[in-house]
C-alpha positions in Angstrom: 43.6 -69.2 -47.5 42.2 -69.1 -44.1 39.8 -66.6 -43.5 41.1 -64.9 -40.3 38.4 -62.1 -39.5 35.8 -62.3 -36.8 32.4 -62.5 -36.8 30.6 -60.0 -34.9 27.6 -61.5 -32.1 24.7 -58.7 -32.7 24.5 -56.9 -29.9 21.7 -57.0 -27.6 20.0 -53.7 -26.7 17.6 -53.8 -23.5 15.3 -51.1 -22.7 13.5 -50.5 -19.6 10.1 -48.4 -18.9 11.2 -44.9 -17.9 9.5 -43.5 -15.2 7.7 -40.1 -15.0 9.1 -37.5 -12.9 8.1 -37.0 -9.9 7.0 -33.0 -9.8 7.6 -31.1 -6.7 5.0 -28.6 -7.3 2.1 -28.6 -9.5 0.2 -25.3 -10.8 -3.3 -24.8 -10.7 -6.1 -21.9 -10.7 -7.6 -20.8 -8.0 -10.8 -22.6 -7.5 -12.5 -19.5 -5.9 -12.1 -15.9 -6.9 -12.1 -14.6 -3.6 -9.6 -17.1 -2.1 -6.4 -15.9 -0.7 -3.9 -18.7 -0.6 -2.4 -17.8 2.6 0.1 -20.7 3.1 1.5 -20.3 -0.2 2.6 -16.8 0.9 3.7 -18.2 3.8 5.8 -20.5 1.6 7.3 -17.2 -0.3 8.0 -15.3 2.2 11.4 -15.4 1.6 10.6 -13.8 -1.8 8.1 -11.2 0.4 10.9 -9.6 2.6 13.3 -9.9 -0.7 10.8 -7.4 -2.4 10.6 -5.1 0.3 14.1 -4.8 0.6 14.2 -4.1 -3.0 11.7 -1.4 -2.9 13.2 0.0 0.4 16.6 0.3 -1.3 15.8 1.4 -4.6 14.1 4.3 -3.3 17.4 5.9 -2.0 19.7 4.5 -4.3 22.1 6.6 -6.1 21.0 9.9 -4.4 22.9 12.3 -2.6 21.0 12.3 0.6 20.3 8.6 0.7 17.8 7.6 3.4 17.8 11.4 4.8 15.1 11.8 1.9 12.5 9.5 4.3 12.5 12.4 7.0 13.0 16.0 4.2 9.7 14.4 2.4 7.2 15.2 4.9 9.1 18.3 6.8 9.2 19.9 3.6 5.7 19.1 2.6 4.2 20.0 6.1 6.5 23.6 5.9 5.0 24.5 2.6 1.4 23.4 4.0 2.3 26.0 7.3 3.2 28.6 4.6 0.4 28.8 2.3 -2.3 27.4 4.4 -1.3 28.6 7.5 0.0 31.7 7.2 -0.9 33.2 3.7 -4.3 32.3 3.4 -4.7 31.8 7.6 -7.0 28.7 8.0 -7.8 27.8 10.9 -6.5 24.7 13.0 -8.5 24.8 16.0 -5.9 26.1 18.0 -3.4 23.2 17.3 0.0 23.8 16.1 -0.1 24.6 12.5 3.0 22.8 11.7 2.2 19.9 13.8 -1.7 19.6 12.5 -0.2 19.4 9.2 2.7 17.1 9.9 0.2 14.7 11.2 -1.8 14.9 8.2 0.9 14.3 5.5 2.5 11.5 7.6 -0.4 9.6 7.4 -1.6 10.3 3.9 1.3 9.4 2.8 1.2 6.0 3.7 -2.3 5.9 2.1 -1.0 7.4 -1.1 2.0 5.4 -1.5 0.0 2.0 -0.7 -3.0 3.1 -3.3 -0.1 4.3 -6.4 2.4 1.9 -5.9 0.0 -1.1 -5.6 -2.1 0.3 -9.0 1.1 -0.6 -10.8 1.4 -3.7 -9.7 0.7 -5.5 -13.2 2.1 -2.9 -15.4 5.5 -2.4 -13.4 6.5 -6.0 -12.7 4.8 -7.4 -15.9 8.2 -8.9 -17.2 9.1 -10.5 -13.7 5.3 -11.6 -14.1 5.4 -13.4 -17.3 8.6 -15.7 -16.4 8.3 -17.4 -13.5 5.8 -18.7 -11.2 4.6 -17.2 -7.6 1.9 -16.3 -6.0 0.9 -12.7 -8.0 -0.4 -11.2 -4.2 3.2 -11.3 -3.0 3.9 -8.1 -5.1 1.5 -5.8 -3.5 1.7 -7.2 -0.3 5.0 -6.0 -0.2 4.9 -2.7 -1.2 2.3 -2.5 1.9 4.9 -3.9 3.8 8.1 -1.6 2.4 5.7 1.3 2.5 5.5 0.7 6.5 8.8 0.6 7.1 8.9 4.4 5.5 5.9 5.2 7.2 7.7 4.1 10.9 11.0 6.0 10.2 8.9 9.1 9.3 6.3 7.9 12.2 9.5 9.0 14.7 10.1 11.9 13.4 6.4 12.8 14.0 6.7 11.5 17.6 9.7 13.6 18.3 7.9 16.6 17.4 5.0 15.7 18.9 6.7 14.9 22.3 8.1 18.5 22.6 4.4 19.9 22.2 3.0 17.7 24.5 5.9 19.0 27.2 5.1 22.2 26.6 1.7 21.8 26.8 0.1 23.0 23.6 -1.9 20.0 23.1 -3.7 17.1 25.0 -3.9 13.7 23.5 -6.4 11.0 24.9 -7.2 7.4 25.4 -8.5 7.0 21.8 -4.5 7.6 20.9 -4.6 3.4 21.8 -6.6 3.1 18.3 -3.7 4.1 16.6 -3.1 0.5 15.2 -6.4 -0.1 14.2 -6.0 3.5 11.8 -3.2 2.5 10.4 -5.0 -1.2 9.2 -8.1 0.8 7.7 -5.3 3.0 5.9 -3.7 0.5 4.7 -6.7 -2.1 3.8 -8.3 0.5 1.9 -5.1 1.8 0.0 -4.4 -2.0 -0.8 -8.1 -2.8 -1.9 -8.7 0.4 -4.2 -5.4 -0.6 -4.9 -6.0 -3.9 -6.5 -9.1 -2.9 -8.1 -7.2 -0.3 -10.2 -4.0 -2.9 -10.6 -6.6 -5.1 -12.7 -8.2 -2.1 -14.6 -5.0 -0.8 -16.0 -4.3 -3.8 -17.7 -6.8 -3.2 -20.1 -7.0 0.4 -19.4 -4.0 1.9 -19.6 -5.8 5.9 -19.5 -6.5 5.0 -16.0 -3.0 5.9 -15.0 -3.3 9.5 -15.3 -6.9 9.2 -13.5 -4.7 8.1 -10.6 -2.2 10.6 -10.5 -4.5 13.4 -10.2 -6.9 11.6 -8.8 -4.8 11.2 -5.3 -4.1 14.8 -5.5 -8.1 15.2 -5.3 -8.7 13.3 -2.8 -6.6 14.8 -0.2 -8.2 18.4 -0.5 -11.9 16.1 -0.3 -10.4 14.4 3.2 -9.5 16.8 6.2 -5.6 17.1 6.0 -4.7 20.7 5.9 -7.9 21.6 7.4 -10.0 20.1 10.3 -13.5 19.1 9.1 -15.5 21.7 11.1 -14.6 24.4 8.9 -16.8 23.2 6.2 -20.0 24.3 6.0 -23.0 21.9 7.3 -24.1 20.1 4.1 -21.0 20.0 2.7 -19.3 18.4 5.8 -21.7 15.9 5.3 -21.1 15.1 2.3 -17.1 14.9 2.7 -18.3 12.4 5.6 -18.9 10.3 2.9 -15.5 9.8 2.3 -14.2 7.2 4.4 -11.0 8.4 5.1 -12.9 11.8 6.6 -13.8 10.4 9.8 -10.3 8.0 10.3 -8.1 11.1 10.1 -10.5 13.2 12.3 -10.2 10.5 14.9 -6.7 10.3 14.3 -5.9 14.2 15.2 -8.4 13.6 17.9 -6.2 11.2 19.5 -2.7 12.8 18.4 -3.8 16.7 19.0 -7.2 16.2 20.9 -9.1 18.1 18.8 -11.4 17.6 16.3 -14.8 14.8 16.5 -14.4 11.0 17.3 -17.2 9.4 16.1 -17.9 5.5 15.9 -20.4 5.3 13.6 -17.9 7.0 11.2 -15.5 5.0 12.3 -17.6 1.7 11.6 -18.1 3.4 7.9 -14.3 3.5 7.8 -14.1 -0.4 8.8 -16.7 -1.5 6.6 -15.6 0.4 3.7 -12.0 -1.2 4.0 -13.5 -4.4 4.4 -15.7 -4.4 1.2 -12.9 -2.7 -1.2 -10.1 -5.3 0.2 -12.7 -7.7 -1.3 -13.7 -6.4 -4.1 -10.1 -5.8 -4.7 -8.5 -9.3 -4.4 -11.6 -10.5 -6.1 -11.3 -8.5 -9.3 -6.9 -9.2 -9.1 -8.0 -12.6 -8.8 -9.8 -12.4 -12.1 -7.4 -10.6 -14.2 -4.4 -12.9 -12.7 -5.4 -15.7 -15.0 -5.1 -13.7 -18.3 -3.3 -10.4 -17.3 -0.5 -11.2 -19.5 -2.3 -10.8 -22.7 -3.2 -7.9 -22.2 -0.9 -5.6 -20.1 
């Protein structure tokens, strides 16, 4: 019989070199602690102004009064300050409008304080966002500076509208040093950023440094002049609160606003100098705790 089936050729397998990859973006430490890798956060912006829009809407989100809550915050505040401070226990303002002195003062400190809190939880609150995918780890409280502002300026017009109908009537007389405005406003927010970052990094090891914070704030603004001008503490003590930095940037600030109070520049200097060293020391010490944060917090 004839054998009909067919033989099968082996079949030839060729295999070529695969190449590698090419990667689009390669991850590496910082060579220096105190670098700030600018055009990478100019690369993530997008990521910047996506975070502040987060922030911004997540604060009003699901309440009753929605963005409304941006101006009550400080009127309310301010009203209680012109209450107990003002009229109950009668401190003096220097012959400025109570409830405009104090508006003034809880419009800026608020900024400070919001900066300084929010940006102390920068590791903590974001830690699971942190721990899956890549970014520059600056972005985060660079943009709570940034959503913090946007408050700040909606409650900023409030203050201006008040302020306005003083100035028309003629209870107080602002001056030139009003231009330094912008230049406050970067201390506040250099400072508030730096101390900051210094606290973001210690609370990841630290956790019992939270509750330092939240009183901490609270401390701070009775040791600054904000419901009181700085003349009405007696002479070594008012030099001693002069140590504070933030003494002398909100004097000059009412000096401006109200014209009253002291501008001085050497204090002002302090102010400068101070923001400049914490901002450092800040990024420095985020810097260090960026590499092995996630251990830990």
């Amino acid at each position: 019989m004839r054998d009909n089936s067919v033989e099968h050729e082996p079949q030839v397998q060729l295999s070529f070199p695969q190449s590698e990859p090419a990667w689009t973006l390669t991850i590496v430490p910082n060579a220096s602690l105190i670098s700030v890798p600018f055009a990478e956060l100019w690369r993530y912006r997008d990521l910047l102004l996506l975070l502040v829009r987060r922030d911004f809407v997540s604060f009003y989100k699901q309440t009753i009064l929605g963005p409304i809550w941006f101006f009550l915050q400080p009127l309310l505040t301010a009203l209680m300050f012109y209450v107990i401070f003002g009229q109950i226990a009668g401190l003096s303002t220097n012959g400025a409008p109570k409830f405009l002195f104090y508006l003034v003062g809880v419009t800026f400190w608020s900024y400070f304080a919001e900066c300084f809190t929010k940006t102390s939880e920068s590791f903590t609150a974001n830690a699971q966002l942190l721990s899956k995918v890549y970014f520059p780890r600056l972005i985060i409280p660079l943009s709570i500076v940034v959503s913090n502002l946007l408050r700040f300026t909606i409650q900023l017009l409030l203050l201006i509208l008040v302020w306005i109908g003083h100035v028309v009537k003629g209870d107080i007389f602002p001056n030139a040093t009003l231009l330094l405005f912008p230049l406050y406003l970067l201390l506040m927010a250099s400072t508030g950023l730096g101390v900051g970052l210094i606290f973001a990094a210690a609370t990841t090891k630290y956790r019992d440094l939270r509750f330092l914070i939240v009183f901490g704030v609270q401390l701070l603004m009775y040791a600054t002049p904000i419901i009181y001008p700085i003349g009405l503490a007696p002479g070594k003590w008012r030099d001693l609160m002069l140590l504070n930095p933030l003494a002398p940037l909100f004097e000059s600030l009412r000096y401006g606003w109200l014209g009253i109070g002291d501008f001085s520049v050497g204090g002002l200097l302090w102010a400068t100098a101070f923001a400049f060293g914490v901002l450092v020391t800040g990024v420095l010490m985020f810097n260090v705790t960026e590499r092995s944060f996630i251990d830990t917090v």
